[in-house]
PANU-450951 format. One line per field, with one value per residue (C-alpha): residue number from 1; residue in three letters; x, y, z. Coordinates in pm, whole numbers. Example, Ala and Ser with C-alpha at 12.3 -4.5 7.8 and 13.67 -1.06 7.14 Angstrom:
REM residues 2
n <- [1_2]
res <- [ala_ser]
east <- [1230_1367]
north <- [-450_-106]
up <- [780_714]
END
This chain:
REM residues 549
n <- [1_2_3_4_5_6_7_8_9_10_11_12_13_14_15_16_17_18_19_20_21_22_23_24_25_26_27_28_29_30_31_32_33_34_35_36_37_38_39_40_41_42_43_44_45_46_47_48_49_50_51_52_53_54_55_56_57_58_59_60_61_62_63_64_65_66_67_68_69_70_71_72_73_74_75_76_77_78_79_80_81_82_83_84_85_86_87_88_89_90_91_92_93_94_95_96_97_98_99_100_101_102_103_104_105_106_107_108_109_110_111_112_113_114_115_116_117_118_119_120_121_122_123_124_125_126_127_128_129_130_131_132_133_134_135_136_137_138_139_140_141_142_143_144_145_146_147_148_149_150_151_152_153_154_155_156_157_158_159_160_161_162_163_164_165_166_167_168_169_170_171_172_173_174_175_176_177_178_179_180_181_182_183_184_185_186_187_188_189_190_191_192_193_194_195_196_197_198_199_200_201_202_203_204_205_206_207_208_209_210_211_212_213_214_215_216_217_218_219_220_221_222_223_224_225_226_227_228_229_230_231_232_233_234_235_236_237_238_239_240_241_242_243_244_245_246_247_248_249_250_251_252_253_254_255_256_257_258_259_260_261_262_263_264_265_266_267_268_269_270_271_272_273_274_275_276_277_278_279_280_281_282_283_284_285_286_287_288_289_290_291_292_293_294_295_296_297_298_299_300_301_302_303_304_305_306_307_308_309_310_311_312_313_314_315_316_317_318_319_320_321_322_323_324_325_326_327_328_329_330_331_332_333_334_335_336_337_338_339_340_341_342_343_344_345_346_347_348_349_350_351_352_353_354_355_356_357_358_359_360_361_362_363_364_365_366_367_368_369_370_371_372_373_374_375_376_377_378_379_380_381_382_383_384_385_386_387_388_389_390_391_392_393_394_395_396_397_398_399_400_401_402_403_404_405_406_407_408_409_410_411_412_413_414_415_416_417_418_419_420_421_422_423_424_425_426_427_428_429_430_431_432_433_434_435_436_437_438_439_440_441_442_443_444_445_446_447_448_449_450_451_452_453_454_455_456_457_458_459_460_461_462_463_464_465_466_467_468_469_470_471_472_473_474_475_476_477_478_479_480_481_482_483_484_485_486_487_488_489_490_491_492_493_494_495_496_497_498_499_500_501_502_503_504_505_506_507_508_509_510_511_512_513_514_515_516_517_518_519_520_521_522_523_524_525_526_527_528_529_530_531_532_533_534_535_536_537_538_539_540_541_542_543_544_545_546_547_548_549]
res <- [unk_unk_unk_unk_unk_unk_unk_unk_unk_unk_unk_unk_unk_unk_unk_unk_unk_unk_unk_unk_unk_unk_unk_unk_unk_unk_unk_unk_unk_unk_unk_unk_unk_unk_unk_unk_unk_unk_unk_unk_unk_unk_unk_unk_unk_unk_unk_unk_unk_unk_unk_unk_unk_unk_unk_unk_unk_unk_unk_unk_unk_unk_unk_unk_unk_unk_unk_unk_unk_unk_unk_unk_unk_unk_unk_unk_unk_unk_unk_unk_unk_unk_unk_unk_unk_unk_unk_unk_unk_unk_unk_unk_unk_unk_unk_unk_unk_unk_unk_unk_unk_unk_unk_unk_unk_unk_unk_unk_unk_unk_unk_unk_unk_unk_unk_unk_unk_unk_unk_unk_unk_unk_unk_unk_unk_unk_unk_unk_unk_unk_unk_unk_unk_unk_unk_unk_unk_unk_unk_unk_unk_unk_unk_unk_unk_unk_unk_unk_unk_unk_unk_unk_unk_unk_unk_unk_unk_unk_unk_unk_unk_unk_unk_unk_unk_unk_unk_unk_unk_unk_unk_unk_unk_unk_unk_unk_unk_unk_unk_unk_unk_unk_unk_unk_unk_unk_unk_unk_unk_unk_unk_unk_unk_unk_unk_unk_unk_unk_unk_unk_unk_unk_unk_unk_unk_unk_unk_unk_unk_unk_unk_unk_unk_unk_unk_unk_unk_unk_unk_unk_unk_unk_unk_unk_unk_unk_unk_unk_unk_unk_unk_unk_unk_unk_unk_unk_unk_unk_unk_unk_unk_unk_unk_unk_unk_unk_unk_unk_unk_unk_unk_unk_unk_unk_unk_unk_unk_unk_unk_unk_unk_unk_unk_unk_unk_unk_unk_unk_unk_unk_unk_unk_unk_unk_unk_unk_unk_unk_unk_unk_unk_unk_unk_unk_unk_unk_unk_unk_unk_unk_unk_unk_unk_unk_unk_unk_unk_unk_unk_unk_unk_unk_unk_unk_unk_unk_unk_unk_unk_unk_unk_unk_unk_unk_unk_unk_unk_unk_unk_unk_unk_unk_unk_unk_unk_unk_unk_unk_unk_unk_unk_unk_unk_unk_unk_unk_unk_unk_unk_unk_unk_unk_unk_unk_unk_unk_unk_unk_unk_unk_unk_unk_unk_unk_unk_unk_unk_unk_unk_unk_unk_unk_unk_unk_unk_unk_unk_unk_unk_unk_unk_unk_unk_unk_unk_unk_unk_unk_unk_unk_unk_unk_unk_unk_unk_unk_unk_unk_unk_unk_unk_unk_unk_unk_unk_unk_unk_unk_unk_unk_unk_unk_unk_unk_unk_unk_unk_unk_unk_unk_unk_unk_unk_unk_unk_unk_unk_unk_unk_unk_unk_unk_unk_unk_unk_unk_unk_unk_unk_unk_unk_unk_unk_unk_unk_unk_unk_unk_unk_unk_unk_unk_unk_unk_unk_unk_unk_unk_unk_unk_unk_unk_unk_unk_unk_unk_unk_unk_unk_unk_unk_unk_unk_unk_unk_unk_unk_unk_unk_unk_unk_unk_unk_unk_unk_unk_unk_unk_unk_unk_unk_unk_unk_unk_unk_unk_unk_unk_unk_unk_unk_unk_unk_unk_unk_unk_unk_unk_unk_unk_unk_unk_unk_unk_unk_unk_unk_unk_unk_unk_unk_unk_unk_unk_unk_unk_unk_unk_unk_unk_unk_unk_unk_unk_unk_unk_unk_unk_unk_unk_unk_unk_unk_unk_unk_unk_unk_unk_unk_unk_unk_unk_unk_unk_unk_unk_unk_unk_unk]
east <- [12244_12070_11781_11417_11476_11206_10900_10783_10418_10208_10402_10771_10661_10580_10960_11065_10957_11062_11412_11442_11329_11626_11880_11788_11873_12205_12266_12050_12408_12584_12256_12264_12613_12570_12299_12369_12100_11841_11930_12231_12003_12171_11785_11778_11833_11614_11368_11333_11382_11056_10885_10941_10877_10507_10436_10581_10354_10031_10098_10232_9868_9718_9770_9559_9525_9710_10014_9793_9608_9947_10142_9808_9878_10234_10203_9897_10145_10437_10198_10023_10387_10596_10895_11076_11144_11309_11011_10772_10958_11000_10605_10573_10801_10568_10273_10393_10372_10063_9937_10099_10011_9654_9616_9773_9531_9290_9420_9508_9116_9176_9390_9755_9956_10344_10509_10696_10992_10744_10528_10795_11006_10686_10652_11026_10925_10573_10769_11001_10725_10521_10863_10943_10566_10611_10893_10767_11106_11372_11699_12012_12232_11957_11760_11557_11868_11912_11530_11576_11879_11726_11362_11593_11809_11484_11314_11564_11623_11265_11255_11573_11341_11463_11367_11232_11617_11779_11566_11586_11996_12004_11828_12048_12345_12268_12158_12523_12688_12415_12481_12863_12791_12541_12892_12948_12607_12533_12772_12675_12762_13099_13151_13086_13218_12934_12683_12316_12160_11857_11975_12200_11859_11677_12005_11946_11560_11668_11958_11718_11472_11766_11827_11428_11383_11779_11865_12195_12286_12456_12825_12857_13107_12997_12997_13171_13170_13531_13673_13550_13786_13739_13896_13658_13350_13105_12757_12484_12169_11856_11468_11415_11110_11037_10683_10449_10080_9830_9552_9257_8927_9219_9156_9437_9397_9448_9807_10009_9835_9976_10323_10338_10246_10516_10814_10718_10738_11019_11196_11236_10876_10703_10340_10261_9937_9832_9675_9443_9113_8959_8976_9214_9459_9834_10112_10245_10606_10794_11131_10989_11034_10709_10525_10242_10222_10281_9999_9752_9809_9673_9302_9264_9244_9168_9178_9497_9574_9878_10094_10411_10667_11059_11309_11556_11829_11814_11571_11573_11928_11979_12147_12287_12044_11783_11637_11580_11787_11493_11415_11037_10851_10657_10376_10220_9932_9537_9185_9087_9101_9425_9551_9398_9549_9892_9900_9737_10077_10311_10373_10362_10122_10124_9816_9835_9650_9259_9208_9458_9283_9546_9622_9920_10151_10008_10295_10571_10902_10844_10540_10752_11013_10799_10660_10990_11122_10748_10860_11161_11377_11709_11667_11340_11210_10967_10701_10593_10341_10270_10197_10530_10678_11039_11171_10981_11106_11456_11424_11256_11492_11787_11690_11601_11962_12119_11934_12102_11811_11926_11644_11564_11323_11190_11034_10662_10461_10100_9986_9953_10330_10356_10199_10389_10723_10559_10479_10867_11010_11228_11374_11624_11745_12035_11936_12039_11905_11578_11579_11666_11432_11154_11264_11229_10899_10751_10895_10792_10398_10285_10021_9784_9440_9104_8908_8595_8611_8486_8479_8521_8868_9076_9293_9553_9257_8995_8760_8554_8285_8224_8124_8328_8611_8970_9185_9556_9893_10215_10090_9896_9499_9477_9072_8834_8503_8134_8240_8421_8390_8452_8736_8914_8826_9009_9312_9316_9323_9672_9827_9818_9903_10258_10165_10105_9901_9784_9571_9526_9217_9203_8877_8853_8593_8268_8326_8027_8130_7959_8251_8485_8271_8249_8572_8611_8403_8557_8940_8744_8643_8903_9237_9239_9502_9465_9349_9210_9144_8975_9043_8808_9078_8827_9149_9054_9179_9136_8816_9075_9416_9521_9842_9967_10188]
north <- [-18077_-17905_-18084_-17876_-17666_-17510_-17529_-17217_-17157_-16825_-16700_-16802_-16677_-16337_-16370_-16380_-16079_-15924_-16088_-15993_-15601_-15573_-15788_-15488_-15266_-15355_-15447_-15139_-14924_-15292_-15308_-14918_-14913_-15185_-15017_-14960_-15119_-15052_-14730_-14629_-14448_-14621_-14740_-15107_-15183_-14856_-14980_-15313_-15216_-15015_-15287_-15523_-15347_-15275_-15630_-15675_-15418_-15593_-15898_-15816_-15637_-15972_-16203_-16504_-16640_-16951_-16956_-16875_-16560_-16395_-16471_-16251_-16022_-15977_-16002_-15708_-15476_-15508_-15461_-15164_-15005_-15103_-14908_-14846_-15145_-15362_-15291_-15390_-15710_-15798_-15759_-16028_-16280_-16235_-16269_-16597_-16723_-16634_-16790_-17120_-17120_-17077_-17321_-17561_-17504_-17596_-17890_-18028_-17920_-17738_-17473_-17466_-17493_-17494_-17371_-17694_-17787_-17839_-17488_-17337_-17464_-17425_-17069_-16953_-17080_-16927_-16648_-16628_-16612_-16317_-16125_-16199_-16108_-15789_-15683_-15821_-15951_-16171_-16007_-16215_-16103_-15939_-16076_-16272_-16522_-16533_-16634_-16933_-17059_-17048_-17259_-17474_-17586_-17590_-17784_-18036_-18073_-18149_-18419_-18563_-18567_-18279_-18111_-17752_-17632_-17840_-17686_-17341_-17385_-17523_-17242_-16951_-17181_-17160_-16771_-16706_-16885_-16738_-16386_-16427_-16517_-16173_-15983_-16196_-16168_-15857_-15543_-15282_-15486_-15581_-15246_-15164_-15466_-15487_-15820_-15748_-15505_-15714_-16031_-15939_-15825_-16192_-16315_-16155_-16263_-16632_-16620_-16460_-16724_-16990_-16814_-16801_-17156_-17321_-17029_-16947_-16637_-16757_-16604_-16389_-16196_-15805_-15728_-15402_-15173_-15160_-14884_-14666_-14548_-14171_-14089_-14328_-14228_-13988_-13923_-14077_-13879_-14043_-14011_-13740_-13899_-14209_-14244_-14504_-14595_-14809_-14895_-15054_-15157_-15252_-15571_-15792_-15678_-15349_-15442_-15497_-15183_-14989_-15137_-15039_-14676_-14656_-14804_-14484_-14265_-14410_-14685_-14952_-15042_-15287_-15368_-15631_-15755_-15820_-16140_-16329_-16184_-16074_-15687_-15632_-15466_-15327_-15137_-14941_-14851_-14616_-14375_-14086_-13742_-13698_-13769_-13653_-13840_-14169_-14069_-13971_-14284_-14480_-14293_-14555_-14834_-14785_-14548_-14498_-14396_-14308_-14124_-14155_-13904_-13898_-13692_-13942_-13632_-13565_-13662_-13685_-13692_-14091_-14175_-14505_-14818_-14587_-14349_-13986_-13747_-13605_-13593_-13725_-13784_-14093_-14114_-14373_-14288_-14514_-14326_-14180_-13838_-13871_-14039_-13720_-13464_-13576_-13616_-13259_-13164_-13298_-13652_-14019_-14214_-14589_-14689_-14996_-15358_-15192_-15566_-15537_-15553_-15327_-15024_-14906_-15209_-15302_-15218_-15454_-15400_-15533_-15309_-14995_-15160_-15165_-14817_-14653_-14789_-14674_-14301_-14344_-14117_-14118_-13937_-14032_-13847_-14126_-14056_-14383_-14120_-14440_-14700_-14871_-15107_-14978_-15341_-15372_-14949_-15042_-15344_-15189_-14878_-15092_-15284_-15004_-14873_-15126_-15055_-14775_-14524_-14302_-14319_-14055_-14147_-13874_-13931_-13881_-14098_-13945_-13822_-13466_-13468_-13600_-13342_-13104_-13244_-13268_-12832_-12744_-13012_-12828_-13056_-12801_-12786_-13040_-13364_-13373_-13009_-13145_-13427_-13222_-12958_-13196_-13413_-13055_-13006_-13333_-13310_-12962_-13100_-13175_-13474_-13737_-13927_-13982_-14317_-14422_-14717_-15015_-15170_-15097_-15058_-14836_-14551_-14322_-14068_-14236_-14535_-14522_-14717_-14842_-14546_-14298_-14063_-14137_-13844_-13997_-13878_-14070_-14404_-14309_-14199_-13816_-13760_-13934_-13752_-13829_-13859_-13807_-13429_-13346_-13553_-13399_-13052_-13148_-13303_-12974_-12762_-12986_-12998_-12560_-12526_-12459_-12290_-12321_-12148_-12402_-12699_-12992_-13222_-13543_-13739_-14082_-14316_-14295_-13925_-13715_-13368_-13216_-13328_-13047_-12819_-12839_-12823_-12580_-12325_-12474_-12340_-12023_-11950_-12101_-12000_-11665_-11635_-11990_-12155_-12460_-12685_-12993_-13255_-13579_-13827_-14198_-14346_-14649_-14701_-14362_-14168_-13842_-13737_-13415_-13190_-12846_-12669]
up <- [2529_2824_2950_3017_3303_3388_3224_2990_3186_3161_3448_3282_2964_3166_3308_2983_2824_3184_3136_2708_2805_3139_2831_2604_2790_2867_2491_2345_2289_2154_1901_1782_1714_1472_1267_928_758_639_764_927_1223_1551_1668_1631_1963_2082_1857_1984_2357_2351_2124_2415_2652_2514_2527_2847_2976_2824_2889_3288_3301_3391_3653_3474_3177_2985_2742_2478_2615_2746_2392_2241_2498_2429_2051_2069_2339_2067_1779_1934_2071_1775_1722_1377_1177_1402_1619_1350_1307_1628_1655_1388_1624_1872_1687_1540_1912_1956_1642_1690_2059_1958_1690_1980_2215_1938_1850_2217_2281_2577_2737_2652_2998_2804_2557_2430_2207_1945_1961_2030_1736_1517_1593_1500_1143_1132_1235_942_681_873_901_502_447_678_449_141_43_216_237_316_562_791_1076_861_830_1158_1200_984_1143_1495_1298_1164_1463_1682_1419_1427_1780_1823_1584_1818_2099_2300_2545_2579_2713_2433_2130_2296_2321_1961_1814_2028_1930_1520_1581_1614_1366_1121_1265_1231_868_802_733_423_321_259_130_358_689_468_414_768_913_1118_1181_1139_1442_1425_1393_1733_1904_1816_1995_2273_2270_2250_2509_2767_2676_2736_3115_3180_3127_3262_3532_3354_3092_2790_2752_2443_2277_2205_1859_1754_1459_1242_1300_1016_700_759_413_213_447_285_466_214_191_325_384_640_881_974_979_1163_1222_1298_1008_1078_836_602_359_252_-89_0_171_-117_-310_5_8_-337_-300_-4_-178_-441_-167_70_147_492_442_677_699_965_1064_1372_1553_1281_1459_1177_1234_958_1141_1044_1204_896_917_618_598_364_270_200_584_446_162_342_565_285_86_397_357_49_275_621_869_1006_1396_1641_1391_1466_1245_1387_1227_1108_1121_1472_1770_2158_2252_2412_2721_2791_2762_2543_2785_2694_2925_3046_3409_3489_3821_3915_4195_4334_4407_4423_4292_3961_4093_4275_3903_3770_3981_4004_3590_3564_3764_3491_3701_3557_3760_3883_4071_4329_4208_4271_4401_4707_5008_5168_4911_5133_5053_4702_4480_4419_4333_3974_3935_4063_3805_3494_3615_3644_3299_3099_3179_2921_3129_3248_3558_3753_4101_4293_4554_4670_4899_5106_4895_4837_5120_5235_5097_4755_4684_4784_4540_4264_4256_4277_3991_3783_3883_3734_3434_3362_3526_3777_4066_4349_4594_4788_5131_5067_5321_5234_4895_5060_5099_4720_4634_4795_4671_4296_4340_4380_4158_3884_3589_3532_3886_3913_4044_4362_4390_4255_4502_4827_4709_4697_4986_5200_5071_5166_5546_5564_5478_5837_5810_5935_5834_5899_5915_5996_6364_6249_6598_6927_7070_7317_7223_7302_7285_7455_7350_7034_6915_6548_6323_6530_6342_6426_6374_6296_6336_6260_6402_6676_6742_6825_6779_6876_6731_6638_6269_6039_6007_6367_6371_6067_6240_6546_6349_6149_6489_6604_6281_6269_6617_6537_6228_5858_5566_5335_5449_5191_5208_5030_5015_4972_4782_4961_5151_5088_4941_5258_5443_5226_5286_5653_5705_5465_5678_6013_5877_5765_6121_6328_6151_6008_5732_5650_5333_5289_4960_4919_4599_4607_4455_4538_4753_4910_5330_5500_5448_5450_5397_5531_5496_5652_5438]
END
């Protein structure tokens, strides 16, 4: 068998839910297409996609901590961002991780530094009995089968004295034959002649664990649907919502009372509990007529939180790899009121690592990657407005690309020209209308900066000395002033010499409001017909950003 490969640290166990949410992806369509049980709603793979992708995010929030503390992380994101019932069971996967990676650190009296044959064999089983207690029954034929095939081969692979790679390969090697075998097990996938959708997902899960530890994606066949008897096919009638939420303040007693007053109500009922922390926490998940009702009966117990009710007869309209069709815009942009602003103007927001000494280069193309794929949509507009290196956009939107999102970047150097690009964007433009009409908009935003000299130095505008304003233009010094006041007033003055009505003032983290209002006047005297408005977003770097539309 294959021998360790690499080991499974914090920062491969980080690769790994980056490497099982890009596998989704691809296999999302694969996974719905397959989904006839327990409900024939094509969302398995959907499900499980945005499931990972929660803990991804949570756990890809840090850039410390040992095994231990980024398995909690991941098992709290997917716990906290669970999606339908494949989501809810995936949650409990995770969570067994987390558990067992715990209770090793305990016992080895220390921090945990890998996730070994033996943890990681150990969780799979843990992982079967919080799934069967999730569901409160073990059904043949469903993922849970596939679970214990993948414990069992890991399980015996470690008592062989394998390595990490080995027990990994065993267990994605026995996921298959047990998946194969879910067709016989169960009538519905007979009827269908389908394998389990969830069982398929935990194969994916395993083989992109195989390819984070040994380098190299496992070969697998793509399971498809029979093609369906049309004149034995009659629609059956189903629950009409799915319904989710988070309970807290919930004893263990109280579980079992709940999952009883659900199955009255609905059916697909999963109750999974989160990291043993002792908050008594649950992510509730039911298919019901009756919402409502399935929210009501919750009051008993705990308090419940992020409701969650989908139409299970229709919903947001899917394109390829799970994304809505919707078009969204993301901005880079750094400060709370920049974060602020840019939101209030319908835009998703990423905000560079606040402990990057140099805010203008902060984002990587994985961040840009994991920020792109949170706005669920299709179609996606970016303004990096600065903050993005050419090389780590170029990456990021390639990547995303080939994950089935369809990327525009629009030239926006500053935020001022972000923000002009973000006031004519139009989702119901085409997108390559939407795209030009916003890449206009940013070009047409003349701009430069302010900053404050923090030494002496010699300029294309004369020397300045350290306090000094530095009025910037493209790359090169156009003011030098007093401060920082003057200076913006003479880089306002150049920027409407060849015209413009609408002058945009950013301030940055420690600019007194005084500043605004100075120039504020200055534009009032100086450049009839001119308007001038001032936002105070806390950017770090330059003092001011400034834009002539």
């Amino acid at each position: 068998m294959a021998g360790s490969g690499r080991r499974l640290d914090a920062s491969a166990l980080r690769d790994w839910a980056h490497t099982s949410v890009g596998d989704l992806i691809v296999h999302a369509d694969e996974i719905n297409r397959l989904n006839v049980f327990p409900v024939a709603d094509a969302d398995t793979g959907t499900n499980m996609l945005f499931t990972m992708r929660a803990a991804w995010a949570k756990a890809d929030a840090g850039t410390g901590g040992d095994v231990a503390a980024v398995a909690a992380a991941m098992a709290d994101g997917a716990l906290h961002g669970a999606r339908g019932n494949s989501g809810v069971i995936l949650s409990q996967i995770l969570r067994a991780l987390a558990d067992v990676a715990a209770e090793a650190t305990a016992e080895r009296g220390g921090e945990l530094t890998e996730v070994d044959g033996a943890v990681l064999a150990a969780s799979l089983r843990h992982a079967v009995g919080l799934v069967v207690a999730s569901m409160g029954e073990s059904v043949p034929g469903t993922i849970v089968s596939v679970l214990q095939a993948a414990a069992g081969a890991a399980e015996d692979a470690v008592a062989e004295n394998i390595e990490l790679g080995g027990v990994v390969t065993a267990a994605g090697d026995a996921a298959v034959v047990a998946l194969d075998k879910t067709t016989e097990q169960l009538d519905v996938l007979t009827d269908a002649g389908v394998v389990d959708a969830g069982g398929r997902g935990l194969l994916v899960l395993l083989d992109a664990l195989a390819k984070t530890v040994s380098g190299h994606a496992q070969a697998r066949q793509e399971y498809l649907p029979a093609p369906p008897d049309i004149g034995n096919t009659v629609a059956a009638p189903g629950p009409r919502f799915e319904v989710m939420y988070l309970l807290t303040g919930c004893q263990p007693d109280g579980v079992e009372q709940l999952r009883q007053r659900l199955d009255e109500l609905g059916d697909s009922v999963a109750i999974a509990a989160s990291a043993s922390d002792g908050g008594g926490r649950y992510s509730v998940h039911v298919h019901s007529d009756d919402a409502g009702g399935a929210i009501e009966a919750a009051l008993t117990f705990g308090t419940p939180s992020r409701i969650q009710i989908t139409s299970l007869a229709g919903g947001a309209t899917l394109a390829p790899g799970g994304w809505t069709r919707d078009r969204a815009v993301l901005a880079v942009v750094d400060g709370d009121g920049a974060a602020e602003l840019f939101a209030g103007e319908g835009a998703y927001v990423l905000r560079p690592d606040p402990n990057a000494t140099d805010p203008t280069s902060a984002v990587t193309a994985k961040q840009l990657l994991r920020g792109l794929v949170d706005t669920d949509a299709a179609q996606i507009m970016v303004l990096p407005n600065g903050f993005v290196a050419a090389e780590e956009l170029v990456a990021g939107c390639t990547a995303a690309i080939g994950w089935g999102i369809d990327v525009v970047p629009v030239p926006a150097g500053s935020m001022v020209q972000g923000l002009a690009a973000l006031a004519v964007h139009d989702a119901d433009r085409e997108a390559v209308d939407d795209g030009y009409t916003m890449a206009r908009a940013a070009a047409g935003a003349r701009h430069g900066s302010v900053r404050r000299a923090t030494e002496e130095a010699l300029t294309w505008a004369g020397a300045c000395q350290p306090g000094d304003g530095l009025g910037i233009a493209g790359d090169e010094v156009l003011i030098v002033a007093e401060d920082i006041t003057a200076a913006a007033a003479g880089l306002i003055d150049l920027l409407l010499v060849a015209g413009g009505e609408l002058v945009t003032v950013l301030s940055g983290a420690d600019v007194d409001p005084a500043v605004g209002e100075a120039l504020s006047g200055h534009v009032h005297r100086e450049h009839l017909g001119a308007e001038l408005v001032t936002y105070h977003t806390g950017h770090r770097g330059d003092a001011l950003l400034i834009g002539v539309e």
